[in-house]
mmCIF file of the N, C-alpha and C atoms, coordinates in Angstrom:
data_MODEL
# 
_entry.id   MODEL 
# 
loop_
_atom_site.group_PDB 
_atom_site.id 
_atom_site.type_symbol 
_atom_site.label_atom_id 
_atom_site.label_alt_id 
_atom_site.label_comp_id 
_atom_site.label_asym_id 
_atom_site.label_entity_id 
_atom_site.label_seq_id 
_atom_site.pdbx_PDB_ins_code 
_atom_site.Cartn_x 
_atom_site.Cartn_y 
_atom_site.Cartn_z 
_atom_site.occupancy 
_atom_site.B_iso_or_equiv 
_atom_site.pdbx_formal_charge 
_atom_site.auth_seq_id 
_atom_site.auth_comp_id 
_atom_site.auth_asym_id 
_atom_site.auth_atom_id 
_atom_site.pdbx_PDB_model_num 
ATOM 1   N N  . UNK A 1 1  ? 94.242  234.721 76.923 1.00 0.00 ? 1  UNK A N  1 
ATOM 2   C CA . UNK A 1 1  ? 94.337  233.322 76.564 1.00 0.00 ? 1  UNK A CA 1 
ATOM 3   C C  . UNK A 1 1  ? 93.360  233.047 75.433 1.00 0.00 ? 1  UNK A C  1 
ATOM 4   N N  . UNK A 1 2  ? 93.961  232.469 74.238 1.00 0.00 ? 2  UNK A N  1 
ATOM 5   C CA . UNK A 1 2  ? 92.744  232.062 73.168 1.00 0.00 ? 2  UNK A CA 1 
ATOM 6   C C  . UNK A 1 2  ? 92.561  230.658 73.366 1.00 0.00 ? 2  UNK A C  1 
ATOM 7   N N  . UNK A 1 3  ? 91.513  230.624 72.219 1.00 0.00 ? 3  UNK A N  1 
ATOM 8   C CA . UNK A 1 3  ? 91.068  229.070 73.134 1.00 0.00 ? 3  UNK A CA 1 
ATOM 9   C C  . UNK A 1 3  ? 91.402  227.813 72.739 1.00 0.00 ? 3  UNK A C  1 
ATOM 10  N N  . UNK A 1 4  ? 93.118  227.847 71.944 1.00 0.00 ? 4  UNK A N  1 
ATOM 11  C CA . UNK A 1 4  ? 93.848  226.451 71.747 1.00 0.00 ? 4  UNK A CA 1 
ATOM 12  C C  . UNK A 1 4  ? 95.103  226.962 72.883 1.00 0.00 ? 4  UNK A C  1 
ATOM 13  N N  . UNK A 1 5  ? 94.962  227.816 73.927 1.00 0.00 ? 5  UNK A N  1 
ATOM 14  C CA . UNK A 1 5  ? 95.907  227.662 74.706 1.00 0.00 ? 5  UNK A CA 1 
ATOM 15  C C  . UNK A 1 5  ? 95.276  227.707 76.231 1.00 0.00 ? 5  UNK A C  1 
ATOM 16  N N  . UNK A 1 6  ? 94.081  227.224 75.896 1.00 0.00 ? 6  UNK A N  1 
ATOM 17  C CA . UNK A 1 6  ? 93.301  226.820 77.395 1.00 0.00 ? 6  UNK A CA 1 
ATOM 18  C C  . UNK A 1 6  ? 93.145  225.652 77.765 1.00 0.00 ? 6  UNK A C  1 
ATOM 19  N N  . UNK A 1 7  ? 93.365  225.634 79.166 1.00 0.00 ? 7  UNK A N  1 
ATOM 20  C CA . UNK A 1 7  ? 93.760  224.509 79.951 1.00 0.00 ? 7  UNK A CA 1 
ATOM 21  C C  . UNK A 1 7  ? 93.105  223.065 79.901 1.00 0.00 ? 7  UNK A C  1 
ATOM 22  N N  . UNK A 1 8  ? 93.456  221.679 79.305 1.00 0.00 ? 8  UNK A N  1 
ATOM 23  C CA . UNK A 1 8  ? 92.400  221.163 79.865 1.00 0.00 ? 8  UNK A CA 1 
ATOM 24  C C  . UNK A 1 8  ? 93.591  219.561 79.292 1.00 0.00 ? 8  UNK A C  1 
ATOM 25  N N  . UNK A 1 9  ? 92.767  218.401 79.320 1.00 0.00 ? 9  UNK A N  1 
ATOM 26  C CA . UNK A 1 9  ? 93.568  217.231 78.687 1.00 0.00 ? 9  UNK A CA 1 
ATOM 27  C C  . UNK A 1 9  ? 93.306  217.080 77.147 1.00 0.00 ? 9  UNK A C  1 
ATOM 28  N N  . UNK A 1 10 ? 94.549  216.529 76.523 1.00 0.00 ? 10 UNK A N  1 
ATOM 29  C CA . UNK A 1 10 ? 94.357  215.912 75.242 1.00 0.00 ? 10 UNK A CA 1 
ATOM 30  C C  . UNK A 1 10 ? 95.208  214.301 75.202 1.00 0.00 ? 10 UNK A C  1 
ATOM 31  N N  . UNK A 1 11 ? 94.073  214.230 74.254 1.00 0.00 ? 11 UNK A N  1 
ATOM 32  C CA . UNK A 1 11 ? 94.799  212.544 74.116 1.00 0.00 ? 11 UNK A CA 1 
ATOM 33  C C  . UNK A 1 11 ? 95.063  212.785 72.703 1.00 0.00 ? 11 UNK A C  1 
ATOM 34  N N  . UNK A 1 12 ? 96.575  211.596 72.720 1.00 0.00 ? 12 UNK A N  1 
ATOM 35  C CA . UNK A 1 12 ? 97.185  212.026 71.196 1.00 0.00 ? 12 UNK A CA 1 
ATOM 36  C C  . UNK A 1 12 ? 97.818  210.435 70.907 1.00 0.00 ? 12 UNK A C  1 
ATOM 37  N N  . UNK A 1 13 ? 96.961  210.235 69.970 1.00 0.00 ? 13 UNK A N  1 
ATOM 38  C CA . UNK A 1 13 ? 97.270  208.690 69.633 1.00 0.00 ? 13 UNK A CA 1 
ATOM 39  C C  . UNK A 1 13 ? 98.540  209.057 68.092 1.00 0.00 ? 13 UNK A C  1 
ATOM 40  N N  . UNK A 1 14 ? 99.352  208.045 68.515 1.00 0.00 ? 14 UNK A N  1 
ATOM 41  C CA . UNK A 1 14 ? 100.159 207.621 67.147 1.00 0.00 ? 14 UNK A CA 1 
ATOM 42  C C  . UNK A 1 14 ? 101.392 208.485 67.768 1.00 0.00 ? 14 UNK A C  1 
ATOM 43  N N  . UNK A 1 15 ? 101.563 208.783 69.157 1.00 0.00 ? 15 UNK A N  1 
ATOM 44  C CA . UNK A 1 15 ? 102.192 209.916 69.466 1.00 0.00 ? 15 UNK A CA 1 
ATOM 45  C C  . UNK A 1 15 ? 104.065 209.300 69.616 1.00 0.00 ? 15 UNK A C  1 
ATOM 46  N N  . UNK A 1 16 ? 103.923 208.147 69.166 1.00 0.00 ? 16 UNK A N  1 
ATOM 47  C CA . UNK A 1 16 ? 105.513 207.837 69.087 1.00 0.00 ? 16 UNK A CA 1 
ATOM 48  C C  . UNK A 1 16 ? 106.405 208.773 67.898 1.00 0.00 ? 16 UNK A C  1 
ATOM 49  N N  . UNK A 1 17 ? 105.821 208.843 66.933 1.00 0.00 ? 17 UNK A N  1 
ATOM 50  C CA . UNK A 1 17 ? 106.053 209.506 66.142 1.00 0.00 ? 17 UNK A CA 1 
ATOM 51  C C  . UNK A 1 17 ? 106.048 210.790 65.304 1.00 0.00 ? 17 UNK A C  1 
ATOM 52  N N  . UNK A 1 18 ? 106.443 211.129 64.123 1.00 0.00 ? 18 UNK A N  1 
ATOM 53  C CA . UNK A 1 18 ? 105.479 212.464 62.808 1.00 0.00 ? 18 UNK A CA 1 
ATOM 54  C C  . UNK A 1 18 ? 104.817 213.071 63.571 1.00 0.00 ? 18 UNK A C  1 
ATOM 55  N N  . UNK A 1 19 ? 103.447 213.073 62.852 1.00 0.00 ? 19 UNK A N  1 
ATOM 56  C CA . UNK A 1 19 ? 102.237 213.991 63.274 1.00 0.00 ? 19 UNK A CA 1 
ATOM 57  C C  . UNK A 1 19 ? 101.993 213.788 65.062 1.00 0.00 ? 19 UNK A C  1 
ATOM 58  N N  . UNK A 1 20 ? 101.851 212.843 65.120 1.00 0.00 ? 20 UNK A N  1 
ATOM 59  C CA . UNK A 1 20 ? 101.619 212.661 66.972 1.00 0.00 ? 20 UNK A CA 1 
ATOM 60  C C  . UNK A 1 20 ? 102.857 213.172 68.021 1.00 0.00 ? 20 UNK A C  1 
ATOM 61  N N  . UNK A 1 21 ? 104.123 213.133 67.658 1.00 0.00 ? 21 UNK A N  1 
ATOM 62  C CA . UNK A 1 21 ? 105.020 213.556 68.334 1.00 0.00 ? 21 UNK A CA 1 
ATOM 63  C C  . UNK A 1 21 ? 104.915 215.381 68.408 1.00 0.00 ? 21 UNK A C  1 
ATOM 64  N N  . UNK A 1 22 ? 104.601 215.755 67.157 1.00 0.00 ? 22 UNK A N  1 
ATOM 65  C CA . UNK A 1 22 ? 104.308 217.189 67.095 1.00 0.00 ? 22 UNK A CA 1 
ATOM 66  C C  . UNK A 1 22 ? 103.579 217.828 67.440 1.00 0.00 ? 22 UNK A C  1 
ATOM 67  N N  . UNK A 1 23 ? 102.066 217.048 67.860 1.00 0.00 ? 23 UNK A N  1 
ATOM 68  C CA . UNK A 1 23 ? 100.898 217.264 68.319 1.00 0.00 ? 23 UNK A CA 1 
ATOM 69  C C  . UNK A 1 23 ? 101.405 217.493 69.757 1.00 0.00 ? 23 UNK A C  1 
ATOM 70  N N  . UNK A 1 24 ? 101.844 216.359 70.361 1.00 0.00 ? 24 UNK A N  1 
ATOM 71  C CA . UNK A 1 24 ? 101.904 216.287 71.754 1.00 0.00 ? 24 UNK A CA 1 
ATOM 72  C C  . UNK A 1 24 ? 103.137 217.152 72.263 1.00 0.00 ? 24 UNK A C  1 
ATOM 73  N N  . UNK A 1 25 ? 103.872 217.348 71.388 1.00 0.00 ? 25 UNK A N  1 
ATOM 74  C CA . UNK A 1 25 ? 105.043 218.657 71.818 1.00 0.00 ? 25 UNK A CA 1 
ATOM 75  C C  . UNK A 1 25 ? 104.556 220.328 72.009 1.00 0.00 ? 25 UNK A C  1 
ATOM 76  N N  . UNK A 1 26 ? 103.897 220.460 71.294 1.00 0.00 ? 26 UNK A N  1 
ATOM 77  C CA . UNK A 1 26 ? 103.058 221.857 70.731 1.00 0.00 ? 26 UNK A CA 1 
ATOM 78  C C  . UNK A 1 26 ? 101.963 221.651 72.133 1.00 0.00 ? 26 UNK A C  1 
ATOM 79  N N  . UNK A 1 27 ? 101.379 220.727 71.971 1.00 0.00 ? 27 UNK A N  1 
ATOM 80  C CA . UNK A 1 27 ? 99.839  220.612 73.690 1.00 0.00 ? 27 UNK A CA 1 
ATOM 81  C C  . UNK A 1 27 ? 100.406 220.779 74.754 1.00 0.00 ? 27 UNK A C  1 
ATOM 82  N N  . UNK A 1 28 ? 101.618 220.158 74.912 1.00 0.00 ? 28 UNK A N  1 
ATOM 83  C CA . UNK A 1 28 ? 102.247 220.467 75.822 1.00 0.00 ? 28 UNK A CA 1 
ATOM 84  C C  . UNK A 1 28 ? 102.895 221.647 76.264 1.00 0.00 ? 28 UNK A C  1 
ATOM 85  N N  . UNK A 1 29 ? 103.772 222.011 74.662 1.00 0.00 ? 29 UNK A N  1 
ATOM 86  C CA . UNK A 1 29 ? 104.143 223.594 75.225 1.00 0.00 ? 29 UNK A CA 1 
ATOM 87  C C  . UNK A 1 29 ? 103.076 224.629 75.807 1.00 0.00 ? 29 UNK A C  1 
ATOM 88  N N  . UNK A 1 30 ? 102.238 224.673 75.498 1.00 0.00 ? 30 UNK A N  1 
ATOM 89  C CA . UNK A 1 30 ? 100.638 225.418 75.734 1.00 0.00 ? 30 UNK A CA 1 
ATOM 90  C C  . UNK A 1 30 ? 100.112 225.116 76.734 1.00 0.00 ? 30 UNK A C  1 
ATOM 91  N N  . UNK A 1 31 ? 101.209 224.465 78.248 1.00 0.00 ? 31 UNK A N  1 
ATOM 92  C CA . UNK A 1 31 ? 100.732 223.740 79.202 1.00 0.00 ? 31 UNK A CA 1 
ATOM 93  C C  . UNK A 1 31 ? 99.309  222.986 79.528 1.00 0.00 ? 31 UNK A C  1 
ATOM 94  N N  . UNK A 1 32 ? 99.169  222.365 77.855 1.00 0.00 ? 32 UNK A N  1 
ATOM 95  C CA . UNK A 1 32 ? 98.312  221.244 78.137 1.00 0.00 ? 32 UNK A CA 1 
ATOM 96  C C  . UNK A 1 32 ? 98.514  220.243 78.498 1.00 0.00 ? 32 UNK A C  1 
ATOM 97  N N  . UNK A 1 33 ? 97.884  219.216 79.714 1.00 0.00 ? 33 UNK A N  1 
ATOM 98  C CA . UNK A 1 33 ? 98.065  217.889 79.807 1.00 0.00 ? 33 UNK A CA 1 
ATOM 99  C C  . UNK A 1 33 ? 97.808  216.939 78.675 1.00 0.00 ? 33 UNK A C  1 
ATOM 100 N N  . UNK A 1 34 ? 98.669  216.157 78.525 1.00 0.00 ? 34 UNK A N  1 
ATOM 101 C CA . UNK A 1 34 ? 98.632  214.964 77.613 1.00 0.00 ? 34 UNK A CA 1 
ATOM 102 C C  . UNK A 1 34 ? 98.856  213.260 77.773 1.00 0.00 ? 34 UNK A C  1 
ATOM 103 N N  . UNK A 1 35 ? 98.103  212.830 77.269 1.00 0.00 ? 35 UNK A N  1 
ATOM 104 C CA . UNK A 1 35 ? 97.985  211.544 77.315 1.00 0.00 ? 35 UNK A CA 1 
ATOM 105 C C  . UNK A 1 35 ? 98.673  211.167 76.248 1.00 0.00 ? 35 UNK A C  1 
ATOM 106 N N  . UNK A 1 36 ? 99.725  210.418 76.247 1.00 0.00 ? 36 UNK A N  1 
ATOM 107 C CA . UNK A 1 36 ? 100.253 209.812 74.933 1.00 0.00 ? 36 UNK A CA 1 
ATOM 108 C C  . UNK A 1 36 ? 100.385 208.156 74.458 1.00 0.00 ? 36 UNK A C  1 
ATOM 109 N N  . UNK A 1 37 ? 99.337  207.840 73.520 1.00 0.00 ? 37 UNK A N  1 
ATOM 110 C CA . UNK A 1 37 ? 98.861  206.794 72.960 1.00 0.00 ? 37 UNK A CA 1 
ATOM 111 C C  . UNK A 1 37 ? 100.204 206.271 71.915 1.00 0.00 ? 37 UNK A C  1 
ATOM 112 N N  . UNK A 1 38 ? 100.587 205.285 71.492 1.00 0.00 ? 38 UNK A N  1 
ATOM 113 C CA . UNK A 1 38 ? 101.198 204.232 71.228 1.00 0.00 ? 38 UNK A CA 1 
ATOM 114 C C  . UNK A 1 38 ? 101.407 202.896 71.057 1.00 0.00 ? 38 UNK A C  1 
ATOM 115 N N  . UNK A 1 39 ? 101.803 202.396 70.505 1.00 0.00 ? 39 UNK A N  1 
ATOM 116 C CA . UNK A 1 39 ? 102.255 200.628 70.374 1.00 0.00 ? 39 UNK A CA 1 
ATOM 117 C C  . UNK A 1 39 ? 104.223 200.527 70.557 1.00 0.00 ? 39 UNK A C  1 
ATOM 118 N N  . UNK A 1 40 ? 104.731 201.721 70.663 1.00 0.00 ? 40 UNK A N  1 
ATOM 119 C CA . UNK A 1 40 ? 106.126 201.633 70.997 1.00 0.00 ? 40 UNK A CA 1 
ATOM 120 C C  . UNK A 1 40 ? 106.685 202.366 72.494 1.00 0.00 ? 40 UNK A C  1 
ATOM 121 N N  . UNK A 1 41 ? 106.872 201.233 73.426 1.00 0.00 ? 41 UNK A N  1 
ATOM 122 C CA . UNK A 1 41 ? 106.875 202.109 75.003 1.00 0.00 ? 41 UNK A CA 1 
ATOM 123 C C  . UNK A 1 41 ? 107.896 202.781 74.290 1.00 0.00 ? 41 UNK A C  1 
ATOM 124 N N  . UNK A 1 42 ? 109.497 202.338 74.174 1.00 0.00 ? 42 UNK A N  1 
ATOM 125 C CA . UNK A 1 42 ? 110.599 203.203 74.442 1.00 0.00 ? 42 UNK A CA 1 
ATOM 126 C C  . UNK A 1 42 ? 110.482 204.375 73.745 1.00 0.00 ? 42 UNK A C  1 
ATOM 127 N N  . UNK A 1 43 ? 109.756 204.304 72.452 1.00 0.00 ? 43 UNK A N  1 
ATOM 128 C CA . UNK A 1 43 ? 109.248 206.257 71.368 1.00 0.00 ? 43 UNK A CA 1 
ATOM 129 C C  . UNK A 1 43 ? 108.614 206.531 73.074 1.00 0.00 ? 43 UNK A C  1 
ATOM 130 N N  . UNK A 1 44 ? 107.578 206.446 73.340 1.00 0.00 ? 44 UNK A N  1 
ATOM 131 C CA . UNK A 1 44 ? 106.663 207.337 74.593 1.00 0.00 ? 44 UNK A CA 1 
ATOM 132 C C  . UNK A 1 44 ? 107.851 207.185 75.544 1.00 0.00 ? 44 UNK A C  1 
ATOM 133 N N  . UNK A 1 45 ? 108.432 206.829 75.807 1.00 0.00 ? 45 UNK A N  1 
ATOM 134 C CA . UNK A 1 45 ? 109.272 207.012 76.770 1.00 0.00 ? 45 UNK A CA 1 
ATOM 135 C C  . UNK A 1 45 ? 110.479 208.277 76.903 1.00 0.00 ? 45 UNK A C  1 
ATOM 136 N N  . UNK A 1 46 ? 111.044 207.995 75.668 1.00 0.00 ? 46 UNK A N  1 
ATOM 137 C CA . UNK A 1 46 ? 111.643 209.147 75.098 1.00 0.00 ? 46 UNK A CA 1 
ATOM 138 C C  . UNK A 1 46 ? 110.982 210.478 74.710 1.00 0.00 ? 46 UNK A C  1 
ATOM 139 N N  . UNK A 1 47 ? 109.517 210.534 74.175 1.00 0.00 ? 47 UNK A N  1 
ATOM 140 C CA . UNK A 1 47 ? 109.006 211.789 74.306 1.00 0.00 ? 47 UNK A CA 1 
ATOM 141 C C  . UNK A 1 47 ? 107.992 212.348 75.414 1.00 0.00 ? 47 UNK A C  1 
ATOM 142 N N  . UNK A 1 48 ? 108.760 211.274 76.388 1.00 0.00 ? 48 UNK A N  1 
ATOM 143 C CA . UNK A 1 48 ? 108.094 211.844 77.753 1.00 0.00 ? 48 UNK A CA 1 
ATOM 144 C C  . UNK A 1 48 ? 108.984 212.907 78.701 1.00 0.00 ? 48 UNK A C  1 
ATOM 145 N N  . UNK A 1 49 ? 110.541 212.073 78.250 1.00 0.00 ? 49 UNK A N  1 
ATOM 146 C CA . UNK A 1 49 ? 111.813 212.828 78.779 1.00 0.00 ? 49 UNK A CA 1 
ATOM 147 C C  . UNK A 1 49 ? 111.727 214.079 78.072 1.00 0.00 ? 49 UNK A C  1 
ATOM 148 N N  . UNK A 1 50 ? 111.097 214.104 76.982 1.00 0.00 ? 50 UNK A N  1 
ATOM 149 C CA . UNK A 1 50 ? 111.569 215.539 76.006 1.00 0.00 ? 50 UNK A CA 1 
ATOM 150 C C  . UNK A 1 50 ? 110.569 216.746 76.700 1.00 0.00 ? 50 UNK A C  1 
ATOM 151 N N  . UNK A 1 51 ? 109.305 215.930 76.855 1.00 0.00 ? 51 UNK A N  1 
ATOM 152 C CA . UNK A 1 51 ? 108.576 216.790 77.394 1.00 0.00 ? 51 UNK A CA 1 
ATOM 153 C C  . UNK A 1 51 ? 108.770 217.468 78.621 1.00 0.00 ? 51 UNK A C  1 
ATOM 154 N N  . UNK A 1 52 ? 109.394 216.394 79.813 1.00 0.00 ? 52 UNK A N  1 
ATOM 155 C CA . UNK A 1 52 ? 109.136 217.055 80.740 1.00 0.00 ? 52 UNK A CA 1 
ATOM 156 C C  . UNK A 1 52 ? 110.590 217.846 80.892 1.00 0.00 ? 52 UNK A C  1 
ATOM 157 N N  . UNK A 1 53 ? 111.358 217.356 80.162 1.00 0.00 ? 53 UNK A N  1 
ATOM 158 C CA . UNK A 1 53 ? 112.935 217.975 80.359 1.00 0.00 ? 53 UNK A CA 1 
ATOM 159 C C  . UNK A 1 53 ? 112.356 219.284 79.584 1.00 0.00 ? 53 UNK A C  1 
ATOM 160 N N  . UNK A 1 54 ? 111.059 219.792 79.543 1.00 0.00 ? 54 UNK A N  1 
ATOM 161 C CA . UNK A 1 54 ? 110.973 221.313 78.605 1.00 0.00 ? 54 UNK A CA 1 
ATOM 162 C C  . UNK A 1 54 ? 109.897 221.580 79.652 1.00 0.00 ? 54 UNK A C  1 
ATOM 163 N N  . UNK A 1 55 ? 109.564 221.123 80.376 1.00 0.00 ? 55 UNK A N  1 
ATOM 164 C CA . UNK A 1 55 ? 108.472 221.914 81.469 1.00 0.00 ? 55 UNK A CA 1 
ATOM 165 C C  . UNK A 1 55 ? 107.239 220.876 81.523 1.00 0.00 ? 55 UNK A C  1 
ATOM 166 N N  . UNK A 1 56 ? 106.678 220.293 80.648 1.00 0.00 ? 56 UNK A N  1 
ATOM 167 C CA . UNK A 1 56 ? 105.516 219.734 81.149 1.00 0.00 ? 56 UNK A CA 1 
ATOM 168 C C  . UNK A 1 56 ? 105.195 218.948 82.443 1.00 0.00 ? 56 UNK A C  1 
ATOM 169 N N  . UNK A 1 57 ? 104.593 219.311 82.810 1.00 0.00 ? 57 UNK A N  1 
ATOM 170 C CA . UNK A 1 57 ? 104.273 218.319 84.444 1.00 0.00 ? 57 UNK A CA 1 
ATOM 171 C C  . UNK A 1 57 ? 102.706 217.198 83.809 1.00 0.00 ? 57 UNK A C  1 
ATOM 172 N N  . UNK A 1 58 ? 101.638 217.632 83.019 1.00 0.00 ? 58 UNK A N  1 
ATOM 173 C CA . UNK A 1 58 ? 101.257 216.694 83.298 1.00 0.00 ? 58 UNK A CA 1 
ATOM 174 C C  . UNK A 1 58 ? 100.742 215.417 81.850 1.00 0.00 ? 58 UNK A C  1 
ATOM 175 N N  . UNK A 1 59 ? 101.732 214.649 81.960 1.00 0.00 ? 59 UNK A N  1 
ATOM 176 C CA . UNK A 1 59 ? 102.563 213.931 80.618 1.00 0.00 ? 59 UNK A CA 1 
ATOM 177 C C  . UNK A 1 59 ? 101.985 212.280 81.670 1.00 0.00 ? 59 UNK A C  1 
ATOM 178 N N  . UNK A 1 60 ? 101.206 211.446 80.694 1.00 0.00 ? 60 UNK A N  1 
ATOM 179 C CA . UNK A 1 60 ? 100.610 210.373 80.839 1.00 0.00 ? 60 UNK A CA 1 
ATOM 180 C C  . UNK A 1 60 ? 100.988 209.317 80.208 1.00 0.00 ? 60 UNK A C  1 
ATOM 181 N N  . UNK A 1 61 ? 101.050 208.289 79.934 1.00 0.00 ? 61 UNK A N  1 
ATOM 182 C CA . UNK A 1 61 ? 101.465 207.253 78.714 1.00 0.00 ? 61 UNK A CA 1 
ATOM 183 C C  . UNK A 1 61 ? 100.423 206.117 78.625 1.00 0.00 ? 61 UNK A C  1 
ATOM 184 N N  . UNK A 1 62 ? 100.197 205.625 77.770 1.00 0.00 ? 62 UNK A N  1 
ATOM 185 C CA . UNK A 1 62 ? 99.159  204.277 77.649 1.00 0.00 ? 62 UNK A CA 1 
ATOM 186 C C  . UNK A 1 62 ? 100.243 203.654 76.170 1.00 0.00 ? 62 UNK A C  1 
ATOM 187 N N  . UNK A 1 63 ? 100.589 202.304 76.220 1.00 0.00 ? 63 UNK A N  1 
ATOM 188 C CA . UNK A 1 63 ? 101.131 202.072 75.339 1.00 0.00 ? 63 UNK A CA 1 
ATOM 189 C C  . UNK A 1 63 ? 100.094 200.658 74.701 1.00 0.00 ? 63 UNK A C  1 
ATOM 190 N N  . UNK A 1 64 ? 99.644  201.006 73.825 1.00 0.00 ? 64 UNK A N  1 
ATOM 191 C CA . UNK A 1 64 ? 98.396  200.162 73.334 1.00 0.00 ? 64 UNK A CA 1 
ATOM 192 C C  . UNK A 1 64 ? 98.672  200.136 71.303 1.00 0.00 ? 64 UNK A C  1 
ATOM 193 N N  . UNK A 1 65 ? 98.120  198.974 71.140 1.00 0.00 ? 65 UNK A N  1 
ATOM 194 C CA . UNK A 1 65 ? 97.688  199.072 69.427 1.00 0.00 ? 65 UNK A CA 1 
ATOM 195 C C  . UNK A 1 65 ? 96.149  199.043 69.758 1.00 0.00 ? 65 UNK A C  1 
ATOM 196 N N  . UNK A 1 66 ? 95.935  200.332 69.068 1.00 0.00 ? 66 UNK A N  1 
ATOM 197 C CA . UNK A 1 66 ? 93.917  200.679 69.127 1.00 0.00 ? 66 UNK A CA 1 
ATOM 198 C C  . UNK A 1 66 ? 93.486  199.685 68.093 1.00 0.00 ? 66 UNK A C  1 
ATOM 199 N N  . UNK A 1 67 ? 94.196  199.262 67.021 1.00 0.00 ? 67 UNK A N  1 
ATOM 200 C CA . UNK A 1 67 ? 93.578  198.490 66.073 1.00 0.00 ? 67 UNK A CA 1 
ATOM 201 C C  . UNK A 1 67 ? 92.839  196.661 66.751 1.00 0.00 ? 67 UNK A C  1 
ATOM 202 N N  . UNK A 1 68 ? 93.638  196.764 67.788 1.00 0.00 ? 68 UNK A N  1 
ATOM 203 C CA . UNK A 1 68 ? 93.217  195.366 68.408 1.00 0.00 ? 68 UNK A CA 1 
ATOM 204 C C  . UNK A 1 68 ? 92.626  195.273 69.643 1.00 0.00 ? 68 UNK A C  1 
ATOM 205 N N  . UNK A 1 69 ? 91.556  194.599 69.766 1.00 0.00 ? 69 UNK A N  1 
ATOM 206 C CA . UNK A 1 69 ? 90.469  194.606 70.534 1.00 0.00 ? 69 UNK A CA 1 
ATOM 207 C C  . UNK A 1 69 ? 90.827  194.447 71.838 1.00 0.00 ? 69 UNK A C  1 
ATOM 208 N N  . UNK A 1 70 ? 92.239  193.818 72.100 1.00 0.00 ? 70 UNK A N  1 
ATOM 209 C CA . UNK A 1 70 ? 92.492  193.402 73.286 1.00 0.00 ? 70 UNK A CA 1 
ATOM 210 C C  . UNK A 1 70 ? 93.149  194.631 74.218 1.00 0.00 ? 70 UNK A C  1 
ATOM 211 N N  . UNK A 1 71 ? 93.751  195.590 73.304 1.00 0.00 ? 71 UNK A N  1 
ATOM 212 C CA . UNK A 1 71 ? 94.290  196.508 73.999 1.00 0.00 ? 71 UNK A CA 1 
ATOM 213 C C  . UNK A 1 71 ? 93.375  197.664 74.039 1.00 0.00 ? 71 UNK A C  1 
ATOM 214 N N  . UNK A 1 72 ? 92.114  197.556 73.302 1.00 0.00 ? 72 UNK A N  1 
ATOM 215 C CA . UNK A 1 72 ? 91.324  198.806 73.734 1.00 0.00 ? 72 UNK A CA 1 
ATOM 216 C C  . UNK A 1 72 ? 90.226  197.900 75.188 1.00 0.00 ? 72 UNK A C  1 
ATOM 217 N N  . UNK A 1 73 ? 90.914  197.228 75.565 1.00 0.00 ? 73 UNK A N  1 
ATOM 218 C CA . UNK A 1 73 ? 89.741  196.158 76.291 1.00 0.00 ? 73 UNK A CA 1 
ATOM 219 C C  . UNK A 1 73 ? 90.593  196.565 78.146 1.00 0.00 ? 73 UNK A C  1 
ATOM 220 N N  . UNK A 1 74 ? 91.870  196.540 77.735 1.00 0.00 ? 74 UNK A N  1 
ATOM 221 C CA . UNK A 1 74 ? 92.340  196.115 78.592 1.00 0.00 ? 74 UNK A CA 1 
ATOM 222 C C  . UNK A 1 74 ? 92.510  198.262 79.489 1.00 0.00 ? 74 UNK A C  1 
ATOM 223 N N  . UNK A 1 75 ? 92.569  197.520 80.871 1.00 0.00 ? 75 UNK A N  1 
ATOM 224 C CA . UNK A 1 75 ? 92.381  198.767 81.604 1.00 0.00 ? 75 UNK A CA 1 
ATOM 225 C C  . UNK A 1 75 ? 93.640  198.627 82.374 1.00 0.00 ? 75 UNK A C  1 
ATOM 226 N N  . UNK A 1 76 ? 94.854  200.469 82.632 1.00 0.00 ? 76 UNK A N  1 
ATOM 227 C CA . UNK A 1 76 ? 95.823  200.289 83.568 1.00 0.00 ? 76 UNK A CA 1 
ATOM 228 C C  . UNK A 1 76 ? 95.760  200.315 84.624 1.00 0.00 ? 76 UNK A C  1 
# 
């Protein structure tokens, strides 16, 4: 095992999309857990199905805009 395919959590903001959708597809294949950050539930929703319809078990969601104070305030 090298050590971007060792076990542990990642959080992946912007993950509705581009760079974040790819991030969190790839962490995942590498049976990393992931947290996936957003401002669009139904994108995280849909790349939650993708994930786990490919094996991931441990797939999280927070659907937040980090730019605003209220949603980095607020706790699920």
């Amino acid at each position: 095992m090298t050590s971007h395919d060792a076990p542990g959590t990642a959080l992946v903001t912007g993950a509705s999309s581009g760079i974040g959708w790819e991030y969190a597809t790839r962490l995942a294949g590498r049976g990393r857990k992931v947290v996936l950050v957003a401002r669009r539930a139904e994108r995280l929703e849909s790349l939650t199905q993708v994930l786990r319809a490919a094996g991931a078990t441990g797939v999280e969601t927070l659907v937040a805009d980090l730019a605003r104070p209220s949603d980095l305030a607020r706790r699920r």
